[in-house]
DSSP file (Angstrom, degrees, kcal/mol; ACC not computed):
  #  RESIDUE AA STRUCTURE BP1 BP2  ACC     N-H-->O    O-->H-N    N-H-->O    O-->H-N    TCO  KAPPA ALPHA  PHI   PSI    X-CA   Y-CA   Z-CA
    1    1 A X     >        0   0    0      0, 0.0     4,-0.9     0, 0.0     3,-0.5   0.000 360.0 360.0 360.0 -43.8  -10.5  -11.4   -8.8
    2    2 A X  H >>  +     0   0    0      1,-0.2     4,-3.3     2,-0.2     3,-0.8   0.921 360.0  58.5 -35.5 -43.1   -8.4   -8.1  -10.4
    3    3 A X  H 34 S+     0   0    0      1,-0.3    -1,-0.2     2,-0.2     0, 0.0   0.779 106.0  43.5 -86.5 -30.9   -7.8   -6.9   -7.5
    4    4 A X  H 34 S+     0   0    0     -3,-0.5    -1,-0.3     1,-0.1    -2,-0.2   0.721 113.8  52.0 -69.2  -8.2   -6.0  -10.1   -6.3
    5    5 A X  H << S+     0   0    0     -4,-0.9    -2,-0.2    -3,-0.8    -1,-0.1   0.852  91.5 102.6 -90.5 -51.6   -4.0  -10.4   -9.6
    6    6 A X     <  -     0   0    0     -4,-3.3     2,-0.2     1,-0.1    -3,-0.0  -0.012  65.2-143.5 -60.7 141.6   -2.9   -6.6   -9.2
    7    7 A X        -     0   0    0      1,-0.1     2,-0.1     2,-0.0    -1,-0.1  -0.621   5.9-130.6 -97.3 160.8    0.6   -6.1   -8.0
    8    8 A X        -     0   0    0     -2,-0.2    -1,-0.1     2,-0.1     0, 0.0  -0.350   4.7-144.4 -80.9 159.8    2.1   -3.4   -5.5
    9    9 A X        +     0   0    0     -2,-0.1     2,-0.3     4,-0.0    -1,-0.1   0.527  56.4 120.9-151.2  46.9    4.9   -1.4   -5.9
   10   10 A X     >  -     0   0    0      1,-0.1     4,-1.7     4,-0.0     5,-0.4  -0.368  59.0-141.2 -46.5 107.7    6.1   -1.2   -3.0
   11   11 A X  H  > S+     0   0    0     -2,-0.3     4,-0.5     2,-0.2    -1,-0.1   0.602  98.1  58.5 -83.1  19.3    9.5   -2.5   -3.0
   12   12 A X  H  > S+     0   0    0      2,-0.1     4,-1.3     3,-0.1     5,-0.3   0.766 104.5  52.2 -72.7 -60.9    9.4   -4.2    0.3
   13   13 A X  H  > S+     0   0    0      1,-0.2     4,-2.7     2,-0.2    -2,-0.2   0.921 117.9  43.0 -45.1 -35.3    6.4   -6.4   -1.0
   14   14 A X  H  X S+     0   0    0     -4,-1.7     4,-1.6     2,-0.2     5,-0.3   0.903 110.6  50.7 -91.1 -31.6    9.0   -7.1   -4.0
   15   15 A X  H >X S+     0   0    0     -4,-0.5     3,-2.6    -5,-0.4     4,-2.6   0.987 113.9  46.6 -37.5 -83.4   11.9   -7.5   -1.8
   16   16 A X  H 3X S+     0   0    0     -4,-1.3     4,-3.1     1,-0.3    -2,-0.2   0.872 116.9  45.6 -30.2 -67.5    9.6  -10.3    0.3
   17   17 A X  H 3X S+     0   0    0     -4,-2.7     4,-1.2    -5,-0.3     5,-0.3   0.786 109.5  51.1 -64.1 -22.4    8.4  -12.0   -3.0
   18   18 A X  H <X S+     0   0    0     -3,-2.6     4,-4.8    -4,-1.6     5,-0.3   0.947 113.8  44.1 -85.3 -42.3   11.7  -12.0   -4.4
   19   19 A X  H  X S+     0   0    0     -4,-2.6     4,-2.9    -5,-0.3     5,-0.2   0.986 112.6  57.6 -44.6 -61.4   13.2  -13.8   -0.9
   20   20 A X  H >X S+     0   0    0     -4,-3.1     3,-7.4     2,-0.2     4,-0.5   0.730 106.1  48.1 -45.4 -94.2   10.0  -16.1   -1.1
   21   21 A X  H 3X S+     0   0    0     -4,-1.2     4,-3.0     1,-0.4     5,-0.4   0.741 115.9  41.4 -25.3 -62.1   11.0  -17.3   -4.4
   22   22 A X  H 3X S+     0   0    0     -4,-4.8     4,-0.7    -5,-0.3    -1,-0.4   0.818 113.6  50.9 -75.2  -9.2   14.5  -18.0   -3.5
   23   23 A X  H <X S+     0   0    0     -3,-7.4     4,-1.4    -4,-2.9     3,-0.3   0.916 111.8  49.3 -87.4 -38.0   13.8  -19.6   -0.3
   24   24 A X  H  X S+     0   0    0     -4,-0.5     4,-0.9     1,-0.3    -2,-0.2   0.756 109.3  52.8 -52.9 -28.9   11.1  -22.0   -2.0
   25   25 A X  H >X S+     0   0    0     -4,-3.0     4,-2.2    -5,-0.3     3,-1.4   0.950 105.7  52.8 -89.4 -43.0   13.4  -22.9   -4.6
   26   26 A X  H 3X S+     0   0    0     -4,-0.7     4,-1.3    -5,-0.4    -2,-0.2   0.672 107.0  54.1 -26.5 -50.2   16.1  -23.9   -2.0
   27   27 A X  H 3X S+     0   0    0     -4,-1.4     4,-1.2     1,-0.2    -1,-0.3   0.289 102.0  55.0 -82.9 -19.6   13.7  -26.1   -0.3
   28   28 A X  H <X S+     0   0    0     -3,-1.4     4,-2.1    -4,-0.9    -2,-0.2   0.768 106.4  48.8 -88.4 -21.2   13.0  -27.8   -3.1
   29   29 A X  H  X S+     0   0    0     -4,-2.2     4,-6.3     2,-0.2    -2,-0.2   0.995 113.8  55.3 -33.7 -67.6   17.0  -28.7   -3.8
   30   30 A X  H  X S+     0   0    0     -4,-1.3     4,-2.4     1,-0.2     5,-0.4   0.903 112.9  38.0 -35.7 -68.9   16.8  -29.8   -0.1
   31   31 A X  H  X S+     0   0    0     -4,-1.2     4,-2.4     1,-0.3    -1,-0.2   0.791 114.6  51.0 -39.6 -61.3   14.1  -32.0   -0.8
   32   32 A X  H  X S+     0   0    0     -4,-2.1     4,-2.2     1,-0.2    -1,-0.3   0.898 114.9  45.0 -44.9 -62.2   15.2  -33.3   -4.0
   33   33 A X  H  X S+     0   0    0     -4,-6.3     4,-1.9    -5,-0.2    -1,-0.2   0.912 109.0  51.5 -77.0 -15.9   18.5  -34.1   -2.6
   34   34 A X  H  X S+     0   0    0     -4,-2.4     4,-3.3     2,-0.2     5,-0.4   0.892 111.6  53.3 -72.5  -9.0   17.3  -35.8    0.7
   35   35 A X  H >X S+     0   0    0     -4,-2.4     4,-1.4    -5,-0.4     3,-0.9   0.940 112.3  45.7 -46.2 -65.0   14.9  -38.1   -1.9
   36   36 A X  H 3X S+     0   0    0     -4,-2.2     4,-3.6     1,-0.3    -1,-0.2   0.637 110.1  53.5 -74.2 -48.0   18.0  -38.8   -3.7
   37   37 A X  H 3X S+     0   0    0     -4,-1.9     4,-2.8     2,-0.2     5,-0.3   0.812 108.6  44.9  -4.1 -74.8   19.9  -39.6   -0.4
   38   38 A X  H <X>S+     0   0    0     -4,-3.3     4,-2.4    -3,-0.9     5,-0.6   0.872 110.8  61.1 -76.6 -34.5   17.3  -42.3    1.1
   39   39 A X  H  X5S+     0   0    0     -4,-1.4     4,-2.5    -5,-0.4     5,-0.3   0.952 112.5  37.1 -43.8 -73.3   17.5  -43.8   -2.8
   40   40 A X  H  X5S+     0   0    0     -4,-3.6     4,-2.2     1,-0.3    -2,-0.2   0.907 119.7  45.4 -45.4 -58.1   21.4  -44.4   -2.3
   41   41 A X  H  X5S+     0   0    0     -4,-2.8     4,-1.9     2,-0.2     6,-0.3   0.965 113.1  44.4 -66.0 -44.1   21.3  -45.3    0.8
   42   42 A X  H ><>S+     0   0    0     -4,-2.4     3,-3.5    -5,-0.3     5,-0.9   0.933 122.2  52.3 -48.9 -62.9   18.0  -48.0    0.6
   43   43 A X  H ><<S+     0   0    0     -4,-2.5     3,-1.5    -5,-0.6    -2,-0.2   0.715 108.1  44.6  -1.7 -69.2   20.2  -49.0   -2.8
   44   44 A X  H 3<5S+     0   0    0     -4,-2.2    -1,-0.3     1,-0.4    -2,-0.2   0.157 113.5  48.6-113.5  -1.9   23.1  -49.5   -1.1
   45   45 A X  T <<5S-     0   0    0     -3,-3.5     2,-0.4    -4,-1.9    -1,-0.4  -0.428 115.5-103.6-128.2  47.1   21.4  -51.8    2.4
   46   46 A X  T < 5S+     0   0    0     -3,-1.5     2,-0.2     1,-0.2    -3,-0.2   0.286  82.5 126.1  89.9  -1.4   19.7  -53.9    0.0
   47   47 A X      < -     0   0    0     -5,-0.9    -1,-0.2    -2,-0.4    -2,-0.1  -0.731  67.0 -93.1-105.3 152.3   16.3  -52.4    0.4
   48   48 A X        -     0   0    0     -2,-0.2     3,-0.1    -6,-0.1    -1,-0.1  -0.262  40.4-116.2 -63.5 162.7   13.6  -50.9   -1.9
   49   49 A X  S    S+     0   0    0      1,-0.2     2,-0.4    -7,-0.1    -7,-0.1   0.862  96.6  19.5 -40.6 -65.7   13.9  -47.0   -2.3
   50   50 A X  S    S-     0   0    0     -8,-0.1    -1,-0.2     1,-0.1     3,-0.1  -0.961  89.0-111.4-141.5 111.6   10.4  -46.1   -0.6
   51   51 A X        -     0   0    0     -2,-0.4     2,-0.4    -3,-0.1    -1,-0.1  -0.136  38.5-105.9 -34.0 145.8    8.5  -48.4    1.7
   52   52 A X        -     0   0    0     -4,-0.0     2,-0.1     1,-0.0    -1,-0.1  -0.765  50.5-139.0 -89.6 125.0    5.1  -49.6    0.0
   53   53 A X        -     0   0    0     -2,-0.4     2,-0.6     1,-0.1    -3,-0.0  -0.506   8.0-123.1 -83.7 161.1    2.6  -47.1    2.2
   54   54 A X        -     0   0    0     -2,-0.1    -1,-0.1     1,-0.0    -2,-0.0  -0.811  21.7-120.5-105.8 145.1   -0.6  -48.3    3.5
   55   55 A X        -     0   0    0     -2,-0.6     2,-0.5     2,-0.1    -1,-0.0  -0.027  15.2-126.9 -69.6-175.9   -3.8  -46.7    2.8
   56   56 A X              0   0    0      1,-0.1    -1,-0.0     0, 0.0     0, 0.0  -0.933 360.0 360.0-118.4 146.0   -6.0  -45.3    5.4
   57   57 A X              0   0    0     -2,-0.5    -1,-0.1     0, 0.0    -2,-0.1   0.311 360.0 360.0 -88.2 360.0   -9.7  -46.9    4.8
């Protein structure tokens, strides 16, 4: 389990992680603003926000 913990220090691997970080965070903007997006618009045609889903049995 250390040995996954322990970091490189290589600075490509820190490069990569730093890019991961900032693309993940991006993608959560995206997300966040298409939620907001299908809100306004269901709002704004008279329909609820999120369809009620059905479960799978």
């Amino acid at each position: 389990m250390a040995a996954l913990k322990r970091r490189t220090d290589d600075p490509k691997v820190a490069a990569l992680e730093k890019e991961l970080k900032r693309t993940k965070r991006l993608v959560g903007d995206l997300v966040t603003g298409k939620e907001l997006l299908e809100m306004r618009i269901a709002r704004h045609e008279g329909e609820p926000p999120f369809p009620k889903r059905r479960s799978n049995p």
